[in-house]
RODO-2510 file (C-alpha; in nm, 4 decimals, decimal comma):
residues 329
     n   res          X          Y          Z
     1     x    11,6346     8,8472     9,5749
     2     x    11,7173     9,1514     9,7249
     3     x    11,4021     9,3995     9,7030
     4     x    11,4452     9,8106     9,8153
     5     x    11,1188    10,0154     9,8072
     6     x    11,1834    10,3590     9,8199
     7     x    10,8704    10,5618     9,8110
     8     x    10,7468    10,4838    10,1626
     9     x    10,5694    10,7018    10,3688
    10     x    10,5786    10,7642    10,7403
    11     x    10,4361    11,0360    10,9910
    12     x    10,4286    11,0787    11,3408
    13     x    10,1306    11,1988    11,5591
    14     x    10,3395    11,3286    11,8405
    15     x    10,4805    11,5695    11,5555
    16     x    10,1660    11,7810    11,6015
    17     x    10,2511    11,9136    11,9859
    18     x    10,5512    12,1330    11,8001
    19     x    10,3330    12,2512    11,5534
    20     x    10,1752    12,6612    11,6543
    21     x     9,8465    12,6468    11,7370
    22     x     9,7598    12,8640    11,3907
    23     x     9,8975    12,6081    11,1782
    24     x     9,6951    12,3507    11,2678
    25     x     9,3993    12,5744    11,1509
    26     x     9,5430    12,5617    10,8175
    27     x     9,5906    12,1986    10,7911
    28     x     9,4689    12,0200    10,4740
    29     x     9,5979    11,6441    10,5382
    30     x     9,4023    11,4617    10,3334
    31     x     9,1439    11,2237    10,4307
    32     x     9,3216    10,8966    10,3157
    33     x     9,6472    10,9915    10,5187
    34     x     9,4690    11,0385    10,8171
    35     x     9,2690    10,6922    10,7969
    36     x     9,6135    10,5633    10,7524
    37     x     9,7238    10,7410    11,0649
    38     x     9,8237    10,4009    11,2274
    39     x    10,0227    10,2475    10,9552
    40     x    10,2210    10,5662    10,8886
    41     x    10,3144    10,5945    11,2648
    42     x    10,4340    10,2196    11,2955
    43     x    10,7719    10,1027    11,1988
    44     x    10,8899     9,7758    11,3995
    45     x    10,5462     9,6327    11,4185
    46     x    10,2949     9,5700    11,1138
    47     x    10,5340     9,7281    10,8318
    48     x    10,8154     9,5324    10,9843
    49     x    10,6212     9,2135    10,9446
    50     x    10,4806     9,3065    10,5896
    51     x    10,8026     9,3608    10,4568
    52     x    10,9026     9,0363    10,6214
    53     x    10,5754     8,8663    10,5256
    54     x    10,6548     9,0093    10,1375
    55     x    11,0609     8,9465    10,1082
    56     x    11,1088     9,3150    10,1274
    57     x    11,4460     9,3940    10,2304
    58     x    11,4690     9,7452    10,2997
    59     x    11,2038    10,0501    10,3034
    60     x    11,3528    10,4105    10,2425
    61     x    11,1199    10,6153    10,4352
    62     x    11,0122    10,9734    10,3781
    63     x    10,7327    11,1698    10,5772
    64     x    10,4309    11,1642    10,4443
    65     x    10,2665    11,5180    10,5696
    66     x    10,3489    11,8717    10,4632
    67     x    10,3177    11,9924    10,7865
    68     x    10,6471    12,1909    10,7586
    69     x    10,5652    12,4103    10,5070
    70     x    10,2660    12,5243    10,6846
    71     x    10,5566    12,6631    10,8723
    72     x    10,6928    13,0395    10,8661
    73     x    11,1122    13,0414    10,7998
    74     x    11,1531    13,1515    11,1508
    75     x    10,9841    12,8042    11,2556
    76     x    10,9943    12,5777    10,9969
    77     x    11,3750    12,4495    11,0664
    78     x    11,3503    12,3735    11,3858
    79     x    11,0311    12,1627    11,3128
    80     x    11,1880    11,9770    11,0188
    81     x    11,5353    11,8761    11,2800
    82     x    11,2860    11,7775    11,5498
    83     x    11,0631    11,5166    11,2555
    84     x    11,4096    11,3955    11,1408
    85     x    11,5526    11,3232    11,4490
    86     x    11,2445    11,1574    11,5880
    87     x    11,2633    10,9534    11,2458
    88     x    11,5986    10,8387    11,2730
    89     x    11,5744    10,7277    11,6432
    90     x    11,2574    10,5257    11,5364
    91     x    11,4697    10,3258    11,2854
    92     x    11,8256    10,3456    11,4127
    93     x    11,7767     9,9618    11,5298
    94     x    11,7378     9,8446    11,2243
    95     x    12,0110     9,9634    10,9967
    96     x    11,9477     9,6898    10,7534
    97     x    11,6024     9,7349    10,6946
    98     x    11,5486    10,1129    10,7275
    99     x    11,6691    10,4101    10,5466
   100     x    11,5234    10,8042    10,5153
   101     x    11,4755    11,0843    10,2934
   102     x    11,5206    11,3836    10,4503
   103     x    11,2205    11,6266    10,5864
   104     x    11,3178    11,9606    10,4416
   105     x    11,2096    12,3304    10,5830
   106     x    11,1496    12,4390    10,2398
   107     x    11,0172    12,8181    10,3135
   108     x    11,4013    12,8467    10,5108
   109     x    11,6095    12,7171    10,1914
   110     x    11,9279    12,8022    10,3142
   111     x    11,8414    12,5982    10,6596
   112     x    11,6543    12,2925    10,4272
   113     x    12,0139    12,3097    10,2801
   114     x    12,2182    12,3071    10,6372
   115     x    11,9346    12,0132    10,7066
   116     x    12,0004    11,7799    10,4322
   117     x    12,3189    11,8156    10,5148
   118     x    12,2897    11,7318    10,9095
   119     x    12,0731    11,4559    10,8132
   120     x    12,2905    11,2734    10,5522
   121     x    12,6200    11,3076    10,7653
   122     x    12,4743    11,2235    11,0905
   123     x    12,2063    10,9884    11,0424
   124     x    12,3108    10,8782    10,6811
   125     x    11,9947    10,9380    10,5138
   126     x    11,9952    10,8951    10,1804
   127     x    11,8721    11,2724    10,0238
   128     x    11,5247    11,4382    10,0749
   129     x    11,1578    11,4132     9,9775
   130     x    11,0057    11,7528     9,8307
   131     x    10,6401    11,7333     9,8563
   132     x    10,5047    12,0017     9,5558
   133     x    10,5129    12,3241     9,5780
   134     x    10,6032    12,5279     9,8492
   135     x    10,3436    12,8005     9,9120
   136     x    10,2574    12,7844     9,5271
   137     x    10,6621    12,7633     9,4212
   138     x    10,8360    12,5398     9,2472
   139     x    11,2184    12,4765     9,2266
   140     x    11,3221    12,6509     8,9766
   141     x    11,2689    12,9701     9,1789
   142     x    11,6085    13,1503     9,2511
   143     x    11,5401    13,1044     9,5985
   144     x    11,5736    12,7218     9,6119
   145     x    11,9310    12,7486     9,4878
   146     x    12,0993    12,6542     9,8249
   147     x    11,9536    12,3167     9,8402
   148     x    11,9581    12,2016     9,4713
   149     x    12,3775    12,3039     9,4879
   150     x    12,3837    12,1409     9,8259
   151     x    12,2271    11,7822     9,7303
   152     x    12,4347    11,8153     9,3585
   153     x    12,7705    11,8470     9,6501
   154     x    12,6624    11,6069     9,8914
   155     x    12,5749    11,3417     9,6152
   156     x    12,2227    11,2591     9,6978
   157     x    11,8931    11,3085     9,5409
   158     x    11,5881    11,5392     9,5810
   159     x    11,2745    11,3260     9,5918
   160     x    10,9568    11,5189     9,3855
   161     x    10,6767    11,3689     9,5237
   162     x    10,3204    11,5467     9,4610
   163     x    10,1655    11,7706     9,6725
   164     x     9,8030    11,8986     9,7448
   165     x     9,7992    12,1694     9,4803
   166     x     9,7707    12,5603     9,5488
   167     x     9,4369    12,6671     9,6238
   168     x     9,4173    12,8856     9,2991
   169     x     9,4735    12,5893     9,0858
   170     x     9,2306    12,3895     9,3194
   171     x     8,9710    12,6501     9,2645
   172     x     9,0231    12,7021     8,8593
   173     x     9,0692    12,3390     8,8032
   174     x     8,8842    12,0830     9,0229
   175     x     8,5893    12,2779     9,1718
   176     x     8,2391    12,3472     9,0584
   177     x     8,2421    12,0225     8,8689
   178     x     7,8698    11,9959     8,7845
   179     x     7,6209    12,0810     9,0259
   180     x     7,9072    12,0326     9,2678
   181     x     8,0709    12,3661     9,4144
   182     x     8,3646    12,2022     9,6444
   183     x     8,6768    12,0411     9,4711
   184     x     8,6726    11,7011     9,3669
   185     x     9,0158    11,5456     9,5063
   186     x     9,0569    11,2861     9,3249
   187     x     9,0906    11,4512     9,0220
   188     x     9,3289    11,7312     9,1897
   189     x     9,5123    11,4668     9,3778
   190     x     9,5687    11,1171     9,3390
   191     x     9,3678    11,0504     9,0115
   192     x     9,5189    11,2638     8,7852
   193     x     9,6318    11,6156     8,8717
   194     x     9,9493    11,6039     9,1046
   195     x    10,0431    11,3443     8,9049
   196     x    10,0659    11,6053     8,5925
   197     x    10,2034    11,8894     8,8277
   198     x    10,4566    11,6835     8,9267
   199     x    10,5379    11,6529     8,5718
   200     x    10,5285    12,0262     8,5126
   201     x    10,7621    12,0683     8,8067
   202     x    11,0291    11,8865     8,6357
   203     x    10,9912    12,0848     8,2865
   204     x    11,0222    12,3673     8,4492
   205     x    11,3567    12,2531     8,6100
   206     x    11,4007    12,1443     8,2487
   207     x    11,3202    12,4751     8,0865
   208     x    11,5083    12,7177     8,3439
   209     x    11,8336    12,5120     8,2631
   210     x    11,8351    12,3893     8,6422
   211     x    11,9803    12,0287     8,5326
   212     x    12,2826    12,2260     8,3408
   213     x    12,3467    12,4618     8,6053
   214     x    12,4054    12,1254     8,8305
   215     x    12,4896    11,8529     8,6202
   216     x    12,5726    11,6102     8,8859
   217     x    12,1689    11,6743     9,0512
   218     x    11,9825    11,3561     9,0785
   219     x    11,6037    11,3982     9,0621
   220     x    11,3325    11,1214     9,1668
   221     x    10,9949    11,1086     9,0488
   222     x    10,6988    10,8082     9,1494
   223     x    10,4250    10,6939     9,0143
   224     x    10,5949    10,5187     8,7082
   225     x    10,7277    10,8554     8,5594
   226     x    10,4292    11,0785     8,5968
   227     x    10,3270    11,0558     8,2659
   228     x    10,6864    11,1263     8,1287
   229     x    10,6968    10,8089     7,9453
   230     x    10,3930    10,8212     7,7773
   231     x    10,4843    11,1782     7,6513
   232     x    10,8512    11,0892     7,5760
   233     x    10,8732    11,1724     7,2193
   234     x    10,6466    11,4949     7,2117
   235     x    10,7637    11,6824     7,4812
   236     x    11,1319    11,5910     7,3657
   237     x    11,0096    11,7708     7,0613
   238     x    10,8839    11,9952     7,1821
   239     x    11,1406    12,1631     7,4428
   240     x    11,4756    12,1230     7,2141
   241     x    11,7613    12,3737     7,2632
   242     x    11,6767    12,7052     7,1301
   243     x    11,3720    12,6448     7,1730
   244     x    11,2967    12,9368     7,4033
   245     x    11,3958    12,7597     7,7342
   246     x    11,7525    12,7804     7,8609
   247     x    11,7896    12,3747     7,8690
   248     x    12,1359    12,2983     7,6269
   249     x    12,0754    11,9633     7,6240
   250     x    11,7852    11,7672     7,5184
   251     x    11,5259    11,6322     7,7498
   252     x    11,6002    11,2949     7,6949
   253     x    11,9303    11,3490     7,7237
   254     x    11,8771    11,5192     8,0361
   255     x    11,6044    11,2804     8,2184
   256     x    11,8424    11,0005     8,1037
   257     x    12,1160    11,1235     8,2720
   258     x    11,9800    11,2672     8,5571
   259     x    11,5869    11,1725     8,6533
   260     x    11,5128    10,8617     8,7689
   261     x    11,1562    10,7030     8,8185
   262     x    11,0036    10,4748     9,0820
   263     x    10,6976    10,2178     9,0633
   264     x    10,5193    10,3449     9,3458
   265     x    10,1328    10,2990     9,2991
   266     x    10,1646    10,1657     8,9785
   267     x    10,1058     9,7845     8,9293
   268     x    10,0111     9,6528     8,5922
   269     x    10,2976     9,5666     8,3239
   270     x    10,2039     9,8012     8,0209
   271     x    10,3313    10,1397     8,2147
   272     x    10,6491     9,9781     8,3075
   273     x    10,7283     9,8799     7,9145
   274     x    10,6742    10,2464     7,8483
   275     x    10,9189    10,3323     8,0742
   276     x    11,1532    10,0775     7,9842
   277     x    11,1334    10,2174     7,6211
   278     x    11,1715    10,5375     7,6871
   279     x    11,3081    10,6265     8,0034
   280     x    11,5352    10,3029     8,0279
   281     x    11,6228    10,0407     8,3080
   282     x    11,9097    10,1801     8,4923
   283     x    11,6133    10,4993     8,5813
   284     x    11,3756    10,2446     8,7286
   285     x    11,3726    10,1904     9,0839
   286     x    11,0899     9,9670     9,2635
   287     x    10,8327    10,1303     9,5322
   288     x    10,5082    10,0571     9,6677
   289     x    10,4211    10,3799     9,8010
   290     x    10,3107    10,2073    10,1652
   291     x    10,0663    10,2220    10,3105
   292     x     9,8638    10,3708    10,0849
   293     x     9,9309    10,0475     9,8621
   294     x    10,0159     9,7390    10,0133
   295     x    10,3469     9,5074     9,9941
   296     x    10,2159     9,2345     9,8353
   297     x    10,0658     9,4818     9,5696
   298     x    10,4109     9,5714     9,4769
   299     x    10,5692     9,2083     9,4957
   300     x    10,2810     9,0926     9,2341
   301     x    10,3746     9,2969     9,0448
   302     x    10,7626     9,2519     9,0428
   303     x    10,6885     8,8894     8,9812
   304     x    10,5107     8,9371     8,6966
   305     x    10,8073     9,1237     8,5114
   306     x    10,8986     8,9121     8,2024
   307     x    11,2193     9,0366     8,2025
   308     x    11,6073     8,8497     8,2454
   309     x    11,6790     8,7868     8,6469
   310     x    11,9471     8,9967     8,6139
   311     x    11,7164     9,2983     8,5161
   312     x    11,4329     9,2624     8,7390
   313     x    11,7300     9,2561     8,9806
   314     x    11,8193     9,5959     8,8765
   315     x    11,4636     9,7523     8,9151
   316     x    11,4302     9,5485     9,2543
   317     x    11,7107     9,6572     9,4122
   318     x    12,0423     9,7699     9,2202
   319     x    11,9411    10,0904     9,0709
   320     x    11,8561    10,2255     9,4264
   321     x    12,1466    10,0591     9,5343
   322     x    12,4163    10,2148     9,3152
   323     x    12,1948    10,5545     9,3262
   324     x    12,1903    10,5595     9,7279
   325     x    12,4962    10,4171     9,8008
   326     x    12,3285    10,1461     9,9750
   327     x    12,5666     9,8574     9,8414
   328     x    12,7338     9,7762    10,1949
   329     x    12,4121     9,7560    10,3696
***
């Protein structure tokens, strides 16, 4: 069977040399990422032969870091062209097996427009990875305009993957935890908190009628949903038309037709029937979220669907197919 994973992560060392000197005070790359330094930089060797090893078909790759928004507007673009075109030289020899997500200059909007743009015309990648917020922002802000109308025109979807969160939030939220004064990340991060920011992100594109302004916007989402499906019912309640939010439709109307959800991370079977309730099959799409889970995680768990052929088939491969436009490849 044909498997696409679509929430996995690269980066690129030699990235760092374009990078001013001042920004790489303010790094905060996580510790995990940069263990995983060497996986993330590697495409034709280990991944290659994981994906082989795993009957993996095709990885669509987005960069891990946020190094670009540590960038000013005046910078920042020519930073993001530089990662994307060093991306799509690394995997231009293997058309079959590689695809991208775009690296977006998000403090330049109008140029993280002109880039998804150069990206998906020239090098055919497949829409763009957001990672959180930029400088404590989130999408809805009138200032993102230019590259929600510009994915909604070029057909292609904005990827809302979490992000480390503002320090405010780090400092009201996940610091002096006990006798503790420093955050604790994996309550901020990976065990619970980006996961629900990421969630908040897309109410608030809910709420400030973003999906209505551009009904033809595709949104992605990981980690099974971010909580979505387990809160289906109650937030649907709760953010109804007229309700004080400027959404005229429904949320499940909206996610349904517009927000789609990937695997990534996320490998025992009671989430999935969640989101097969709730959010339905045709929103699935598989991921692993590599490196930072392995292959064979992610093929476990696709084997252990108890689900028709023809619908495992659908979460393996031919809702990011149809979704993409990755049916000739």
């Amino acid at each position: 069977m044909r498997i696409v994973a679509i929430e996995e992560h690269a980066s690129f060392p030699e990235m760092t040399g374009f990078l001013p000197a001042g920004a790489l005070n303010k790094q905060t790359r996580s510790a995990v990422a940069t263990q995983m330094m060497p996986k993330l930089a590697d495409i034709s060797g280990e991944r290659l032969s994981s994906m082989d090893e795993c009957g993996i078909s095709m990885q669509v790759l987005s960069v891990e870091n946020t190094d670009v928004n540590l960038l000013d507007s005046s910078s920042a673009p020519a930073f993001a062209s530089k990662y994307n075109d060093l991306l799509a030289e690394k995997i231009k020899d293997y058309p079959n097996r590689f695809t991208a997500f775009a690296h977006l200059p998000m403090t330049a909007p109008v140029a993280a427009a002109d880039e998804l743009e150069r990206t998906v015309t020239s090098y055919g990648f497949r829409g763009a990875m957001i990672r959180g917020t930029t400088n404590g922002e989130f999408l809805d802000a009138p200032k993102f305009a230019p590259v929600l109308e510009r994915a909604e025109k070029l057909g292609v979807p904005i990827y809302i993957h979490p992000g480390l969160p503002p320090k405010s939030v780090m400092d009201a939220y996940y610091s002096n935890i006990g006798q503790s004064s420093g955050p604790f990340d994996a309550i901020a991060c990976w065990g619970w908190g980006w996961h629900s920011e990421t969630a908040v992100h897309v109410l608030r594109l809910l709420v400030a009628g973003i999906f209505d302004i551009y009904p033809g916007l595709k949104i992605i989402i990981g980690h099974m949903g971010e909580m979505f499906p387990m809160m289906w019912a109650r937030s649907d309640r709760a953010f109804q038309p007229g309700n004080g939010g400027h959404n005229q439709r429904t949320l499940i109307d909206t996610f349904r037709q517009q927000l789609y959800i990937t695997t990534s991370g996320f490998f025992t079977q009671p989430p999935l029937r969640i989101a097969l309730d709730t959010i339905g099959i045709d929103n699935i799409l598989f991921s692993v979220d590599y490196p930072f889970s392995s292959n064979q995680m992610g093929i476990d768990f696709l084997n252990e669907i108890r689900l028709p052929a023809e619908q495992v088939a659908k979460i393996a491969h031919g809702n990011a197919d149809k979704l993409l436009g990755l049916q000739a490849l």
